[in-house]
N, C-alpha and C positions, 0 to 999 in steps of 0.2 A: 901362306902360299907364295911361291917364286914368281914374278916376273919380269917381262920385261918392257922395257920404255923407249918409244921412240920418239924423237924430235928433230924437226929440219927447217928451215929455212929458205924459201924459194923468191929470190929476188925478179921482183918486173921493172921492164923500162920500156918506154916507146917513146916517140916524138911527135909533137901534134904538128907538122910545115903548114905556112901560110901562103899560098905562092898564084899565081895566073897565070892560065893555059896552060894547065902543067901536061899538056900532050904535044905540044909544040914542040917540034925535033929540036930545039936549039934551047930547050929547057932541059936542063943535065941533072934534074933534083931527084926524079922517079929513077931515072937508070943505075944514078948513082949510090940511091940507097938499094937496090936490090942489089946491085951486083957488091958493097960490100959487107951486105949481111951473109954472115956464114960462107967466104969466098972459098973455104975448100969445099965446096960441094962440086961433084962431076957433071952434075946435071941440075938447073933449075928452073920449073915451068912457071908460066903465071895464068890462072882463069879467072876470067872477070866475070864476073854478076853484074846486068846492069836495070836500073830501073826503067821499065819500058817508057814512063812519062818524060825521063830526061836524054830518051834517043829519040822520042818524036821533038821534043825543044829543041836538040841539038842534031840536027840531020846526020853531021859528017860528022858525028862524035867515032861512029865507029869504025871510018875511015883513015882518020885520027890516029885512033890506038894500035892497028897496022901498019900505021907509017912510020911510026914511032917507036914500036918494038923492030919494023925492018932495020930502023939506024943503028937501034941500039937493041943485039943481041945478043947479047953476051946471057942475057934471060931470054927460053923461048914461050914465044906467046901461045894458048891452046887459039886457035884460029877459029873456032866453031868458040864465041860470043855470049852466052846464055843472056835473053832479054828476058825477064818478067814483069807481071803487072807490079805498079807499087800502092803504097799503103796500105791499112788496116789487112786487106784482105787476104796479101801474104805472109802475115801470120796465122790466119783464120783458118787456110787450108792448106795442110800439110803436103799437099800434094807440090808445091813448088818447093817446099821442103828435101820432099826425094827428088825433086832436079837435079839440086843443087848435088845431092851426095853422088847420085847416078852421072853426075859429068865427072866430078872428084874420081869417079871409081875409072870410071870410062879413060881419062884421058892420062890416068897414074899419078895423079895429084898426089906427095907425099911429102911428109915432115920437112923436106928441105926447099920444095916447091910453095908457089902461094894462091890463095882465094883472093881478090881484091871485090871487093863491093863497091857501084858505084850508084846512089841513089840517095832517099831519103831515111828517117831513122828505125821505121819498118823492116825497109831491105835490109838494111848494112844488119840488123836484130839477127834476123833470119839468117842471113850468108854467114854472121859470124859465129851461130849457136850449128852451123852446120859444119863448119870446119873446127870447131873444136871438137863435134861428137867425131868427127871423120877420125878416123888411124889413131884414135885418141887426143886429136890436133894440130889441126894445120895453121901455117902461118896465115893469119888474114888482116889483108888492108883494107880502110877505111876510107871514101871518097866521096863524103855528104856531098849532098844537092841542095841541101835545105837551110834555111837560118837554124830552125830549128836543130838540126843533126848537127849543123856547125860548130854551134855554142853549148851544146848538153850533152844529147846520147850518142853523136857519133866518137865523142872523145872521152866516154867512161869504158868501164871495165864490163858491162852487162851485155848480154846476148839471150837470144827467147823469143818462144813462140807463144800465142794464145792454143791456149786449149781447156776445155771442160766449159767454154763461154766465159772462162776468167782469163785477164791479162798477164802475159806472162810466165802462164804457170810452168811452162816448160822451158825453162832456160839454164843458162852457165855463167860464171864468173871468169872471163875470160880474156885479157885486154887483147887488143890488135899489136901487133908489129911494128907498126905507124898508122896516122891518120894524116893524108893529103886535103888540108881547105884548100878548094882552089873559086876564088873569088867570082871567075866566069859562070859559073852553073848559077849564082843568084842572079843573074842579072836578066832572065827569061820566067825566075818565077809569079804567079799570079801575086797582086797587091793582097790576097786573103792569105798565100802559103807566107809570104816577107813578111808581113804582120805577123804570122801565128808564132814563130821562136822567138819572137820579143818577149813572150810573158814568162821562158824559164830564166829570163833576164833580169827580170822584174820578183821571182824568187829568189835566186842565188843573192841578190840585191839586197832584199828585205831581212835575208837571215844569216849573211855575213858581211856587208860593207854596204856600210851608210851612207859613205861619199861616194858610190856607183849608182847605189837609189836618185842620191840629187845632178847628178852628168844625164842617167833615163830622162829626171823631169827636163832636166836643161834643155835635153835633145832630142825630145818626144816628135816635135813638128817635123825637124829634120828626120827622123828614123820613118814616121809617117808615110813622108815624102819621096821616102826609099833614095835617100841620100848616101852616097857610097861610102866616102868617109868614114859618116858616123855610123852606118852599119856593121862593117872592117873592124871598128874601134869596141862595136860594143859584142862581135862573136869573139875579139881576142881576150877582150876583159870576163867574158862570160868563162869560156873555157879555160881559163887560168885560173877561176875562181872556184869552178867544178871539180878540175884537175887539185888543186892544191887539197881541198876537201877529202877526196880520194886518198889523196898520199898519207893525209895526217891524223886521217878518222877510223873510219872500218869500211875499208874497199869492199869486203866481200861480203858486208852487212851479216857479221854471227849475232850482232846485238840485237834489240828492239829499235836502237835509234833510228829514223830515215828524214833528217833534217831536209833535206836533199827534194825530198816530197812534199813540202810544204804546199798546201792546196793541189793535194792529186788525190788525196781519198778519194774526194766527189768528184773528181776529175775524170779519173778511170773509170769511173761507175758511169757517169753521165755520157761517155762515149757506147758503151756498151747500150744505155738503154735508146742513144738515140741513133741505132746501129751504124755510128760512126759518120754521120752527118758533119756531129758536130769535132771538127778538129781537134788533135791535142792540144793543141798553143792555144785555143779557145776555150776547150774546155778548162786550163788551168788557169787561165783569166780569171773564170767564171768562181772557178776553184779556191784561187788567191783571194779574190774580192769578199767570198764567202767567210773563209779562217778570220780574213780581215775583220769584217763586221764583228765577228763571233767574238775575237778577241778584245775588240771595244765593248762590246757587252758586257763581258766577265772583265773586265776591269784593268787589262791587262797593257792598252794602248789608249793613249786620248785621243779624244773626238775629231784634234785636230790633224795626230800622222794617219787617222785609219782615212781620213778625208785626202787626205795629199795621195793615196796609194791607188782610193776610187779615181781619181780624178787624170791620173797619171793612166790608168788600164783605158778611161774611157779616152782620152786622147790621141791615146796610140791604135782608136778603133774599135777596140774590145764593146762586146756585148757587157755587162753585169752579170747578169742569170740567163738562166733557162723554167720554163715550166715547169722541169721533170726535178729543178733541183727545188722545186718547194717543202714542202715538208705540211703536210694535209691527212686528214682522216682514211681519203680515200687513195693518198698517192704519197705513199715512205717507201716507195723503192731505194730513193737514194741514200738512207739509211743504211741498207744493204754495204753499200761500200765502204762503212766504218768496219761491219762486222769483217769483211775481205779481208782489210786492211789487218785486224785481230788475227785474222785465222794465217794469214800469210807469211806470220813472227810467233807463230809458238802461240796465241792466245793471250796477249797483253799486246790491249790498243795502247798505242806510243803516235801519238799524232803532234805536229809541233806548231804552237801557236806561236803569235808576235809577243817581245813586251819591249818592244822599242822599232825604231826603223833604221834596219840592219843587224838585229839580236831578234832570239827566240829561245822560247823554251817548252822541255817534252808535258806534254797529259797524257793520262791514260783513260780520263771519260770526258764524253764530251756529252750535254746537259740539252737533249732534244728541245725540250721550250727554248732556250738562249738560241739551238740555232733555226728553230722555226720561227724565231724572230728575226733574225739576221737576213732570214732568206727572204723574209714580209720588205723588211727594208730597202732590199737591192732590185725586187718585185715594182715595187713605189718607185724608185731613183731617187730619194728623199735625201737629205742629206743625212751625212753617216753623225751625230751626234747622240753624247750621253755623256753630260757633266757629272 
């Protein structure tokens, strides 16, 4: 039989800028990448998404971005603002979902115009899996709030929503046009939200660079402390380490691999069952400490790096566990989120343990007694030992 073969090639590029105040009229970095991306276009709008927790922090934030689109309009601003709640919850209900498309539609948001998201990594999920479904995609920019969104999701390529009670299950591959850090937005978060993106730091750390694991330990009290500095230092080292991953691995995850995931099986699963109580950056803590242990059990790390990694989570605040991540006769829920994690990739669990601090490598079963013993361990606060 005859056919035929297709094959292409589709190049991505963006910029992650690191910048303060970026709405400040006499900050020229937002106007000037809008106005020379795609500069023949006739027309070019911009509508913001904003997270409604970081326009109660920020009173005059959206006084701000009127004054700032007045100076510089060469891009026009949609004037009607969209505020939503942030976290979990919007992705939970779709309903800010069709906001988002319903202003898109409303105000003629099109391929040459932009979404901008300004929030944690919730929103910016949502705003960006709604401008890619939009017109088949819109340009959308990135404007984390959060340590978290800083240093991880606001500067990958994923977008999505929860639905069927699973994370994520509705999303795209889809990068942003840019992503603006801008330094001011941490500086009003709670000492729980500043803690919680320290722990995808403390992954990308463990399972690609060794000598970032030992700068965390160096600089645990100060990051604590919510020291600016070393904050600055450790979202630019994060998201460079994320980012380069992306570029050099499988951006659009076809494989099983999810290096990237390291302590999120039980992560995801234990936000879910404690309907999101417990934060992401906490849960992955909790998440990290666990693989951890597991992987000192199975032989994989000694007694003495699986110890330097509890000791670094519990410094910078982290809990160890939770109840729900026990593993008991009458409570393996969080087993469940092995099998997720199975079902999520085609049916081949690909989960990545340590075997060093800063290296890791994939499994495909993980040995319920080894981690119902792990979980007894970080239960106790014992020390993490097995000669």
């Amino acid at each position: 039989m005859e056919h035929l073969h297709q094959s292409f090639t589709v190049q991505y590029h963006y910029n992650v800028f690191f910048t303060s105040s970026l709405f400040l009229p006499e900050n020229e970095l937002l106007d000037s990448f809008l106005v020379n991306l795609n500069p023949a276009a006739a027309v070019k709008k911009i509508l913001f998404v904003i997270d409604e927790g970081v326009v109660n922090a920020h009173k005059g934030l959206i006084a701000e971005i009127k004054a700032y689109f007045s100076k510089h309009n060469k891009t026009q601003l949609v004037q009607d603002i969209l505020v939503i709640p942030g976290g979990e919850q919007v992705k939970n209900d779709t309903k800010y979902f069709d906001q988002v498309l319903e202003a898109i539609n409303n105000y003629g948001i099109d391929r040459h115009s932009f979404v901008a998201a300004i929030g944690g990594g919730a929103v910016l999920d949502m705003v960006g899996y709604a401008a890619t479904v939009a017109h088949r995609g819109i340009k959308h920019i990135r404007i984390p709030s959060t340590v978290l969104s800083q240093n991880d999701s606001g500067v990958g390529v994923k977008n999505g929503i929860n639905y069927f009670n699973k994370k994520n299950f509705l999303g795209t591959f889809s990068p942003p046009v840019a992503v603006f850090n801008d330094e001011v937005f941490l500086s009003t978060l709670s000492d729980r939200d500043w803690r919680s993106g320290i722990a995808e730091a403390i992954k990308v750390a463990l399972i690609k660079d060794a000598e970032f694991f030992e700068w965390l330990e160096a600089n645990a009290t100060a990051l604590a402390n919510r020291d600016t500095t070393a904050m600055n230092y450790q979202i630019w080292k994060c998201a460079k380490l994320h980012m380069e991953h992306i570029r050099s691995a499988d951006p659009f995850e076809n494989g099983s691999a999810r290096p990237l995931d390291f302590g999120h099986w039980s992560a995801h699963k234990l936000e879910y069952l404690t309907n999101f109580e417990v934060r992401h950056g906490e849960a992955v803590a909790m998440g990290i400490a666990l693989d951890t242990v597991y992987s000192n059990l199975s032989g994989r790390i000694s007694a003495e790096d699986a110890q330097r990694v509890i000791t670094l989570i519990q410094q910078l605040g982290f809990e160890l566990t939770h109840p729900l991540l026990q593993v008991t006769e009458g409570n393996s829920h969080i087993l469940d989120g092995l099998e997720e994690f199975r079902e999520h990739l085609g049916g081949q669990l690909t989960i990545t343990l340590l075997t060093g601090l800063g290296s890791g490598e994939e499994v495909h079963e993980i040995d319920a007694d080894i981690l119902k013993q792990a979980a007894e361990i970080l239960n106790k606060q014992t020390t993490v030992i097995q000669h």
